[in-house]
VEXGULO-361683 format. One line per field, with one value per residue (C-alpha): residue number from 1; x, y, z. Coordinates in pm, 1 decimal. Example, Ala and Ser with C-alpha at 12.3 -4.5 7.8 and 13.67 -1.06 7.14 Angstrom:
2
i [1_2] .
X [1230.0_1367.0] .
Y [-450.0_-106.0] .
Z [780.0_714.0] .
//
This chain:
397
i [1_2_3_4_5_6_7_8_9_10_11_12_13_14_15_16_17_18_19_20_21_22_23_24_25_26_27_28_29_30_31_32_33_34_35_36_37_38_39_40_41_42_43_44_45_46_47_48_49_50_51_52_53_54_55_56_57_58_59_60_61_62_63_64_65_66_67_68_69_70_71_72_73_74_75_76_77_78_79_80_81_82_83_84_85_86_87_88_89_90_91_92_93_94_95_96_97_98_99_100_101_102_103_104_105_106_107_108_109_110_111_112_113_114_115_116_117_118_119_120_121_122_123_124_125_126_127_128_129_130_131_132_133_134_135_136_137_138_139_140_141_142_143_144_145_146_147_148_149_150_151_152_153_154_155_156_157_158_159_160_161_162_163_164_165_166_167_168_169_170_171_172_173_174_175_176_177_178_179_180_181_182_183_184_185_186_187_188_189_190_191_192_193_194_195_196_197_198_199_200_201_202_203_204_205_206_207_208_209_210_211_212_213_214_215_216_217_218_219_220_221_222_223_224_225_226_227_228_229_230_231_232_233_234_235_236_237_238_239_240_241_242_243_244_245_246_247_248_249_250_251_252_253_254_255_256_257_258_259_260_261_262_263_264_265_266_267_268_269_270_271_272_273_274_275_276_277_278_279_280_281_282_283_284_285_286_287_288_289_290_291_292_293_294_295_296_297_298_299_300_301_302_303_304_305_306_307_308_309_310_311_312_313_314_315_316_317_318_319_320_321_322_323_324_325_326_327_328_329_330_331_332_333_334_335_336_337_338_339_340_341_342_343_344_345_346_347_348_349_350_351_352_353_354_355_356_357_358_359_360_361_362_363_364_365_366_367_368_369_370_371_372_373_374_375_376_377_378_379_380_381_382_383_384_385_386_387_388_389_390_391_392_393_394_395_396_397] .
X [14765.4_14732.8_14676.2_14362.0_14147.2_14256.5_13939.8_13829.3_14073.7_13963.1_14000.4_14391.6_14419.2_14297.0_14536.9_14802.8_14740.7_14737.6_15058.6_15199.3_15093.6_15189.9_15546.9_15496.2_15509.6_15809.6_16125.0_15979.2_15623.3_15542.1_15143.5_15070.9_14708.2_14615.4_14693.6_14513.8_14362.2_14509.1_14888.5_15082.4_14851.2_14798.7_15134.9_15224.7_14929.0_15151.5_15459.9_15214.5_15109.4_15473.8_15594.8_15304.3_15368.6_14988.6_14831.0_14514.6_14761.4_14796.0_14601.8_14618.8_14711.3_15029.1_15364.3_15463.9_15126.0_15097.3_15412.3_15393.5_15046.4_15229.5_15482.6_15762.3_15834.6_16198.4_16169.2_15920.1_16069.3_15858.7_16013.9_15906.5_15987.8_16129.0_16249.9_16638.8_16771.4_16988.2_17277.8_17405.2_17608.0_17731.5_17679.2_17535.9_17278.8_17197.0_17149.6_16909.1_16695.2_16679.3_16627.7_16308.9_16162.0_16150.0_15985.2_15739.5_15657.3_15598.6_15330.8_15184.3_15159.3_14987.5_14761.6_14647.0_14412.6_14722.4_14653.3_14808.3_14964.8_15267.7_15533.6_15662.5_16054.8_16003.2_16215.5_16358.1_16700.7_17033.1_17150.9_16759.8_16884.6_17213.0_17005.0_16770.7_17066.9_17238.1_16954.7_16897.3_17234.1_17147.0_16966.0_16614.8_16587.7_16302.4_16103.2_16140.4_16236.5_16310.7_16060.8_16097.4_15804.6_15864.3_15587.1_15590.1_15869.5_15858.5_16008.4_16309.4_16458.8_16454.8_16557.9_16486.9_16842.2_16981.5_16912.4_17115.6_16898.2_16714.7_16988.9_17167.5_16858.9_16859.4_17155.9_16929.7_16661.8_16913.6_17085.0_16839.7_16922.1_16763.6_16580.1_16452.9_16161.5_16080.0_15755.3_15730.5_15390.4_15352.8_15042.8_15289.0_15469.5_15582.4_15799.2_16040.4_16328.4_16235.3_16511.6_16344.5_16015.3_16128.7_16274.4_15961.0_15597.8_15337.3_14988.3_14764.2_14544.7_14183.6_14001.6_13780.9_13384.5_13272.0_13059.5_13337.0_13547.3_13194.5_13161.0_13535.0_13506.5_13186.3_13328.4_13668.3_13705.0_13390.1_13220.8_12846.7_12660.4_12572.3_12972.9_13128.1_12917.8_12996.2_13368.6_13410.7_13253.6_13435.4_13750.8_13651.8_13687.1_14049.4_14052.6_14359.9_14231.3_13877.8_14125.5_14357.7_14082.4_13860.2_14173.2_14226.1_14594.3_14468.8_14248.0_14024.5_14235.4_13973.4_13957.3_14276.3_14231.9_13911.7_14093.4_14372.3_14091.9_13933.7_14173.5_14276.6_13919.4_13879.6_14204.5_14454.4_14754.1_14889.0_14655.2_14771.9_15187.9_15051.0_14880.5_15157.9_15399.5_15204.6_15349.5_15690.0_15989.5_16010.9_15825.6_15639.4_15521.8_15229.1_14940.2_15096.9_15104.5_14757.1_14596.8_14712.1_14521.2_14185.2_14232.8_14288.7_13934.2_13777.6_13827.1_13733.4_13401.6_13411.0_13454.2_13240.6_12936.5_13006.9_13033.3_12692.5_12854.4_12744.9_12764.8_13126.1_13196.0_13283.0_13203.1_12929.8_12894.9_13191.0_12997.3_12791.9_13102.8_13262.3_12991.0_13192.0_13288.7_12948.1_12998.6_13326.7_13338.4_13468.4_13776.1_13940.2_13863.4_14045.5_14300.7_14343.0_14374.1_14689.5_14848.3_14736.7_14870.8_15203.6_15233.6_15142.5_15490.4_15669.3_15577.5_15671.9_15965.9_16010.7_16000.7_15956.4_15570.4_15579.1_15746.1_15458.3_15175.9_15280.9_15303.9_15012.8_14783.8_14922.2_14826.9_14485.9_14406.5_14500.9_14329.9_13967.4_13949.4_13569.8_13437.4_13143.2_12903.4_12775.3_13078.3_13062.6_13309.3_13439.7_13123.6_13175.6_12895.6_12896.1_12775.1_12750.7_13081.7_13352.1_13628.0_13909.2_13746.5_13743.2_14116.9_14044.8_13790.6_13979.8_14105.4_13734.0_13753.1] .
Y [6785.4_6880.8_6672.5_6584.1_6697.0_6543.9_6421.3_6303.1_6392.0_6749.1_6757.3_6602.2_6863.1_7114.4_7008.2_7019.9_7353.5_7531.0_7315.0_7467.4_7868.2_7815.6_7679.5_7335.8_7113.3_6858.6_6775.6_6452.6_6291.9_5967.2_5910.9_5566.1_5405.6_5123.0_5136.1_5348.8_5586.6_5897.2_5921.3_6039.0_6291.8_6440.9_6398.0_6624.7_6836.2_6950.5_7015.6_7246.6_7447.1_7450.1_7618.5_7816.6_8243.7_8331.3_8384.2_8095.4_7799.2_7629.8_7906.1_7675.6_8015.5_8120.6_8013.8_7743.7_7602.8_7608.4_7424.0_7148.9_7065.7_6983.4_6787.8_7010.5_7267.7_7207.3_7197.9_6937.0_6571.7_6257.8_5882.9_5552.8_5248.2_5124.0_4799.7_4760.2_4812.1_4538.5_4493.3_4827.1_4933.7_5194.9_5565.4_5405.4_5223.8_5569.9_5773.5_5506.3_5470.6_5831.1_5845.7_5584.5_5854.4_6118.5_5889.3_5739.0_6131.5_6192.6_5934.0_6053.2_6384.2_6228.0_5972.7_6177.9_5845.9_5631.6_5331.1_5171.9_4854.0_4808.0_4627.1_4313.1_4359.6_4739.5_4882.5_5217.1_5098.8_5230.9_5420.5_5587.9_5670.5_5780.1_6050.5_6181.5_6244.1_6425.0_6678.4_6725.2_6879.0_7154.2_7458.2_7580.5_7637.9_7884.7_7732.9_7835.1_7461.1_7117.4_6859.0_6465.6_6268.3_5903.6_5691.6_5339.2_5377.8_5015.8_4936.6_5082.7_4720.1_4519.1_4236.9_4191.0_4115.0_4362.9_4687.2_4911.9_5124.7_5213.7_5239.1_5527.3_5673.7_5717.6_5942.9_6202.3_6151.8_6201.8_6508.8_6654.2_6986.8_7300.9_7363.6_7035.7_6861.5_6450.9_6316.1_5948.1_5734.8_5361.0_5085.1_4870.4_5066.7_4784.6_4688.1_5017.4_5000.4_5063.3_5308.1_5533.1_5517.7_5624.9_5963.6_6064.8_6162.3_5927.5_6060.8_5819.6_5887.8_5696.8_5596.2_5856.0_5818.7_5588.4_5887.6_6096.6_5834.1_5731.7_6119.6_6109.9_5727.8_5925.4_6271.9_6149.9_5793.2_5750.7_5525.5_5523.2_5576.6_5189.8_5083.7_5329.4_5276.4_4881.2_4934.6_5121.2_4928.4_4634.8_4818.0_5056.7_5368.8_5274.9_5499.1_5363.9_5004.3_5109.7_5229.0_4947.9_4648.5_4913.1_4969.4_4617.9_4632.6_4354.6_4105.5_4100.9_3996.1_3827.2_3503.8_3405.7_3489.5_3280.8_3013.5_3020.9_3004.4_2747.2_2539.2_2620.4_2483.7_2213.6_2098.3_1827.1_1884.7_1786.0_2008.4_2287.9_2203.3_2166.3_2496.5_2659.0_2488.4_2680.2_3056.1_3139.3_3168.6_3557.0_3885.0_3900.1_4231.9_4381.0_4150.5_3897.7_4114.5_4268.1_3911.6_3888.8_4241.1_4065.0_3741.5_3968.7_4179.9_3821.2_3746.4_4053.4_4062.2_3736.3_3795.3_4060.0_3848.7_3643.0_3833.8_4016.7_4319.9_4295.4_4645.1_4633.6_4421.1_4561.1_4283.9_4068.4_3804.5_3591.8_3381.4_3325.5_3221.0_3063.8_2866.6_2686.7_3097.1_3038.7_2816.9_2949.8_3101.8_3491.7_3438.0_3132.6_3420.4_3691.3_3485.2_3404.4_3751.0_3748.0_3516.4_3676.7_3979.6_3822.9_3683.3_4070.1_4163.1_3865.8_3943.6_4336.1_4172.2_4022.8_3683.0_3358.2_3384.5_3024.0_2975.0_3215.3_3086.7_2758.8_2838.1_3044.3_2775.3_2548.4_2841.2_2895.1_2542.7_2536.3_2811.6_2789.5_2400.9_2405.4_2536.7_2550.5_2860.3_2663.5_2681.0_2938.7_3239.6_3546.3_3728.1_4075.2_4140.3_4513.9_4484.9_4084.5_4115.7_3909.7_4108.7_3887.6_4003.6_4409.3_4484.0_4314.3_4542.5_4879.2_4931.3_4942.8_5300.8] .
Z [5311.5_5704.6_5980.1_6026.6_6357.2_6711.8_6879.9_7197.7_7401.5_7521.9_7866.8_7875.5_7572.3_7798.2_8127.8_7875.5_7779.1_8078.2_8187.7_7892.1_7956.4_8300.0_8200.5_8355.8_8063.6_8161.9_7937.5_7877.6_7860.1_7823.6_7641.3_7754.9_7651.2_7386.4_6998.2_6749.7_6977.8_6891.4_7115.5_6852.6_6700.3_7070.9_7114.6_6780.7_6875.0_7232.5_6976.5_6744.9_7081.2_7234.2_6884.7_6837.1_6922.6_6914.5_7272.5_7225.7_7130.6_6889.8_6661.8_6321.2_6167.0_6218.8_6019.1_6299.0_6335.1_5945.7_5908.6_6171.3_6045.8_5716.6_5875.6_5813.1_6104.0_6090.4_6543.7_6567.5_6499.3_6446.5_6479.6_6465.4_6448.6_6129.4_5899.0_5941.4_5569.4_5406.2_5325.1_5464.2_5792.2_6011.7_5883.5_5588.0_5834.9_5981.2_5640.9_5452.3_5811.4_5817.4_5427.6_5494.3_5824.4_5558.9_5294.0_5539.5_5659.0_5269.4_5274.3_5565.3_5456.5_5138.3_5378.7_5720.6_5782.8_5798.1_5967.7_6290.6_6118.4_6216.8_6049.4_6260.3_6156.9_6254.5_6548.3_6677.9_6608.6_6787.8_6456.1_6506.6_6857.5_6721.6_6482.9_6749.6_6970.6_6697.8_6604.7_7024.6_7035.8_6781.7_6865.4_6752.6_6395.9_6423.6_6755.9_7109.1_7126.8_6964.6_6992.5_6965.1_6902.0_6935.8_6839.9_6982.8_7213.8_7359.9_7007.5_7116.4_7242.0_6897.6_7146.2_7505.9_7578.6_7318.0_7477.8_7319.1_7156.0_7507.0_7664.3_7419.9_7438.2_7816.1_7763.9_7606.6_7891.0_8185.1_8065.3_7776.8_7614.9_7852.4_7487.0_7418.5_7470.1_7428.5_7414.1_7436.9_7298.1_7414.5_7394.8_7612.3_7851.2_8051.1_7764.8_7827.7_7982.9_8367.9_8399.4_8047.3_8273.2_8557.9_8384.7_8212.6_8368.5_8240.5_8083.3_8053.4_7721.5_7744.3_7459.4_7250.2_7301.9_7097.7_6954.4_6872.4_6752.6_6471.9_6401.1_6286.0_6082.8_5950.0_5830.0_5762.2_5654.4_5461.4_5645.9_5724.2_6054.3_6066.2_5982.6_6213.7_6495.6_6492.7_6395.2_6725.5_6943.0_6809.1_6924.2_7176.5_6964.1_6809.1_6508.6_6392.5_6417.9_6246.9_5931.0_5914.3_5909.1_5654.9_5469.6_5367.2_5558.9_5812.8_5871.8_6170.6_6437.6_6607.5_6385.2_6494.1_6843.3_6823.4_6712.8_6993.4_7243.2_7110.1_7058.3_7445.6_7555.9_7348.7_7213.2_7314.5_7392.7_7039.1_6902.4_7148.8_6987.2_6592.8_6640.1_6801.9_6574.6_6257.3_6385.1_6269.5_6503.7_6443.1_6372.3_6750.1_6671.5_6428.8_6341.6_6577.6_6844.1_6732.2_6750.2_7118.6_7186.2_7033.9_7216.3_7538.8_7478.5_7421.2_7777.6_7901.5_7758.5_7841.6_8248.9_8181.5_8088.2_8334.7_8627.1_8552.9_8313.7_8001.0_7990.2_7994.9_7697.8_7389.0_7191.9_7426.0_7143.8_7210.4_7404.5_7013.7_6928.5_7112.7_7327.2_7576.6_7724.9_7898.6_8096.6_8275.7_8630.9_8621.1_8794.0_8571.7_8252.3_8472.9_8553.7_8125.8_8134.2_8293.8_8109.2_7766.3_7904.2_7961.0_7650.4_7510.8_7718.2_7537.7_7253.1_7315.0_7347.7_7000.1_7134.7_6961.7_6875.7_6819.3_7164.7_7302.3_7184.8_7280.0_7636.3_7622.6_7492.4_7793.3_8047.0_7873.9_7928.2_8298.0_8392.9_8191.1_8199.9_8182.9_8548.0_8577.0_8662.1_8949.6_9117.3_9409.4_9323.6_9580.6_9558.0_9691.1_9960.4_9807.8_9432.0_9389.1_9152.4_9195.1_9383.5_9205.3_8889.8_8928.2_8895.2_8555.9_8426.6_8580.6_8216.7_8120.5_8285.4] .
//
C-alpha cells in the first residue's frame, strides 16, 4: 500500500519545488513544527521529487516515484527513533536495530495512517548513527542521490549528557557525501545539539487548515464530519494526534494535564510531592512528553481567554474545566507557559519525569497563585492586549 496524500502544506511544497528545479535544495534541511502534522511525510515527499526523472516532479508515475511511495526506492532512507534491543551488543546491536527499521517500515507500508505515538524507551541510538553513516558513503543505487530521512531528530541524544549519537552524526553533517542529501524532522528543535542546528537550514512547517486536516480524518481515517471537525480543533489539525487518540494507542492527554494544573492551583505542597512522586523515574518521552504538549495548549487557550482572544484558543473550554483559569491575569498564564515549555526541553531530554513534574508543579504554583482579573496588567495602548502576552501566542500563527 502507498503513502497516503500529503496535505496542507502546498505553498512550502511549492517553495520546495522550485528550490529543487532551480538546484537550490541544501545538503541538509531541518522540518521543524509540532508533532503529527505531517514533517515526515513532506519530508519523504522532497525525497520522491529529488529522485523523480519526469519534468512536473514528483509525477506518481514513474519507477522512482512508484517505488518510494512503497517504501522501497533503494536511495531514499527513513529512520527513527527506536527501542534499544536486549541483551545484545556491538555489531549485533547494529544488525537487530536495523533488523527492527525494516520491520517497523513493513508495518508502515501495511498501516499508511500510522499514528504519532511514540515509544518512551525509543531513541536514534549511536549504532543507528553508525548505519546511516555507512549507507552515506555508498553511491546511488539507481537515484541521482541518497536521501536520509530522520524522523524525530531531537531523539538523537538518548541522554542529555550522553551525546554520542549527535555527535557521530555531526560527522556526516560537516563533510556529507557531494551525492547525498539529509533531511532532518523535529517537534523540539531546541533539544538538538546546537552545533547539528547550526549546519542545517531550518523550514518551519505550520499546521494544516483545520479544513484540510477534517477532509483527510474524513476520506481517510473514517471519521465523520462532526468527529473530525472536533478532533482537529482539539489539536490544531495534528493528523497524527487525531489517529493515535481514535486509534485507541493513547489516552487523551488532556486528563492528565488537567490534573497537573489543578493540582498546581489548588494543591498543597504535599499534594504537589505525592503527585509528582506517582510518575516513574524514567521514560520522559511519548505520552509523558505528549501530556506536557496538552498541559502547554491549556495555558494558551487559557491566556488567550484572558487577554480578550478567544479566537485563538483551540480548546476555549478549559476555563469549564478548570474554573479557577478564570480568574487569572494573562501574564501569570504566559509566564506558566514558560515553565511548561521548559519542562517540554527536560523532558526532550529524557529527564527524570518525576523530577520534572515536581519542579514544574512548584513553578506552576508560583507563577498562577490566584491573581486576580482586577489586577491592572501591561495593556498595550495599540490593541488593548497585553504586550507581555503576544510573544506567547506568536506560535498561534
Amino acid at each position: 500500500m502507498s503513502l497516503l496524500p500529503l496535505v496542507g502544506h502546498s505553498d512550502l511544497q511549492a517553495r520546495l519545488a522550485g528550490a529543487a528545479d532551480s538546484g537550490r535544495i541544501p545538503q541538509s534541511l531541518l522540518f521543524r513544527g509540532p508533532p503529527g502534522i505531517g514533517k515526515q511525510r513532506l519530508a519523504l515527499w522532497l525525497a520522491s521529487l529529488v529522485q523523480c526523472a519526469a519534468g512536473d516532479r514528483p509525477c506518481g508515475r514513474c519507477t522512482s516515484c512508484r517505488l518510494a511511495a512503497d517504501l522501497q526506492h533503494p536511495d531514499v532512507h527513513w529512520f527513527f527513533p527506536l527501542p534499544s534491543p536486549t541483551k545484545v551488543s556491538g555489531d549485533r546491536r547494529r544488525e537487530k536495530l536495523e533488523e527492527a527499521r525494516l520491520e517497523e517500515l513493513e508495518a508502515r507500508r501495511a498501516n499508511p495512517l500510522w499514528p504519532t505515538t511514540g515509544d518512551e524507551a525509543a531513541s536514534i541510538f549511536l549504532p543507528i548513527v553508525e548505519e546511516i553513516r555507512a549507507k552515506a558513503v555508498r553511491r546511488p543505487a539507481m537515484g541521482r542521490s541518497s536521501v536520509f530521512v530522520i524522523g524525530d531528530a531531537e531523539r538523537m541524544v538518548p541522554q542529555a549528557s550522553s551525546p554520542e549519537a549527535a555527535n557521530a552524526f555531526l560527522k556526516l553533517l560537516e563533510e556529507p557525501p557531494p551525492d547525498t542529501l539529509v533531511f532532518l524532522t523535529s517537534s523540539r528543535p531546541g533539544a538538538l545539539l546546537p552545533t547539528i542546528r547550526s549546519r542545517v537550514l531550518q523550514v518551519r512547517v505550520t499546521p494544516p487548515p483545520l479544513e484540510a486536516a477534517q477532509a483527510f480524518l474524513v476520506q481517510y481515517a473514517g471519521l465523520s464530519e462532526g468527529e473530525a471537525a472536533l478532533a482537529v480543533r482539539r489539536t490544531d489539525g495534528s493528523i497524527g494526534s487525531v489517529l493515535a487518540l481514535s486509534s485507541g494507542d493513547g489516552a487523551d492527554p488532556r486528563v492528565e494535564a488537567d490534573r497537573l494544573l489543578a493540582c498546581a492551583l489548588k494543591g498543597s505542597r504535599a499534594d504537589r510531592l505525592r503527585v509528582a512522586a506517582g510518575y516513574p523515574p524514567a521514560g520522559a518521552r511519548g505520552a509523558f512528553s505528549g501530556m506536557l504538549e496538552a498541559l502547554e495548549t491549556s495555558l494558551r487557550d487559557a491566556a488567550a481567554v484572558a487577554a480578550g482572544m478567544p479566537e485563538a484558543a483551540l480548546d476555549a473550554g478549559v476555563g469549564d474545566r478548570i474554573g479557577e483559569v478564570r480568574s487569572l491575569a494573562p501574564e501569570r498564564l504566559a509566564e506558566a507557559v514558560g515553565h511548561v515549555e521548559a519542562a517540554r526541553d527536560a523532558a526532550a531530554g529524557n529527564g527524570n519525569p518525576e523530577t520534572i513534574v515536581s519542579v514544574l508543579l512548584a513553578d506552576l504554583s508560583n507563577a498562577l497563585g490566584i491573581v486576580s482579573r482586577n489586577a491592572q496588567p501591561n495593556i498595550s495602548a495599540r490593541d488593548g492586549t497585553d504586550s507581555r502576552f503576544l510573544h506567547i501566542m506568536e506560535d498561534y500563527g
